[in-house]
Kinemage of the C-alpha trace (Angstrom):
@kinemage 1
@onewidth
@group {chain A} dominant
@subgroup {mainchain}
@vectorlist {calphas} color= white
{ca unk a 1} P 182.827 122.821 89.499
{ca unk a 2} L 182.166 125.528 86.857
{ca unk a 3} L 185.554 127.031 85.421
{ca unk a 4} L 185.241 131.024 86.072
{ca unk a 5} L 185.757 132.439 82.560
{ca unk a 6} L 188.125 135.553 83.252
{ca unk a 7} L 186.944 137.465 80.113
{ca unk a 8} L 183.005 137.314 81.437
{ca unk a 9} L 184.412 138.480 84.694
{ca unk a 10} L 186.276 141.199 83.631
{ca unk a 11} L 183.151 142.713 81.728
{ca unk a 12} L 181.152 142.315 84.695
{ca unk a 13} L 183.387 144.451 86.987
{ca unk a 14} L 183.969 146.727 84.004
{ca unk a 15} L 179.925 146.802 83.891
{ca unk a 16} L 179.798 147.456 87.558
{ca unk a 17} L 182.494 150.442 87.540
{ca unk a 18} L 180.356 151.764 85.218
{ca unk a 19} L 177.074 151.466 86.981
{ca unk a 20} L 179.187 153.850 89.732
{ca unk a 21} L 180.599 155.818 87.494
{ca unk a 22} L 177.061 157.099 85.735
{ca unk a 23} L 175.507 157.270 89.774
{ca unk a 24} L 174.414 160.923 90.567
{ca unk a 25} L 173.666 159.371 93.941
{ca unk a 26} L 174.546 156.744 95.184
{ca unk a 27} L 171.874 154.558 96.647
{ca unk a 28} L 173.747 152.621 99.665
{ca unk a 29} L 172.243 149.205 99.839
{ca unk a 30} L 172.308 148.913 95.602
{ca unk a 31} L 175.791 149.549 96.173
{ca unk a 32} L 176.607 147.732 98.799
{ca unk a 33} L 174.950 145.038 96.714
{ca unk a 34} L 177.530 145.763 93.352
{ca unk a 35} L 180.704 145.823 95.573
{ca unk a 36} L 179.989 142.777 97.698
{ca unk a 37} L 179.385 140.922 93.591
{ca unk a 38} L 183.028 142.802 91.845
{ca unk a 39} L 184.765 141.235 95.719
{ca unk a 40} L 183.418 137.940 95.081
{ca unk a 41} L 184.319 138.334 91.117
{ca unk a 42} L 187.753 139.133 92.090
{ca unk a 43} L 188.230 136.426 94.232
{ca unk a 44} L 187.142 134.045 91.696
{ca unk a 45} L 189.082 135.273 89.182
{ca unk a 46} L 192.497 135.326 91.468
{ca unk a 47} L 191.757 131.785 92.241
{ca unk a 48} L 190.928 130.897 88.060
{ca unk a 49} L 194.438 132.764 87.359
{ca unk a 50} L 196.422 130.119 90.043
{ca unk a 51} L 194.499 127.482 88.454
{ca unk a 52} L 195.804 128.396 85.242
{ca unk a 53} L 199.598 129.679 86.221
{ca unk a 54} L 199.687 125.844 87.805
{ca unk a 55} L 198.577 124.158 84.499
{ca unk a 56} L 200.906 126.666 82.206
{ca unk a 57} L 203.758 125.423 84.978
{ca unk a 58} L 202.863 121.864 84.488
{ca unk a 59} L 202.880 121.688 81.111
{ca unk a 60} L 206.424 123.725 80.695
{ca unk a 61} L 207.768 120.663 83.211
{ca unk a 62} L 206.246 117.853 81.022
{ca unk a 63} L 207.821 119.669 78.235
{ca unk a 64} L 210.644 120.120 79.640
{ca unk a 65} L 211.171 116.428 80.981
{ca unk a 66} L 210.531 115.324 77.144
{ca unk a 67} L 213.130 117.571 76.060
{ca unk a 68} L 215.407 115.178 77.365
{ca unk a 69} L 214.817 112.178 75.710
């Protein structure tokens, strides 16, 4: 599985805010289209961040436990 890289992601939504932001009109299904792809960036990105809060959390333990010795 293919790590989500939260930086790309970030300038993706930032690219599709835009793309709304510089609409005169909106055409409906193009947009549809954009917010279905910054919902599914998003999600990705939430799950990516618990990924990472886990491994930051492991880590802190194993240091923790080798404090100790």
């Amino acid at each position: 599985m293919e790590k989500t890289n939260l930086s790309e992601s970030l300038k993706k939504l930032e690219e599709i805010a835009r793309w709304f932001e510089l609409q005169e009109e909106i055409d409906v299904e193009k947009g549809l289209e954009k917010v279905k792809e910054g919902a599914k960036l998003i999600k990705t990105s939430k799950e990516r961040l618990r990924k990472v809060e886990n491994e930051f959390e492991e880590i802190k333990k194993e240091m923790k436990e080798n404090e100790d010795w």
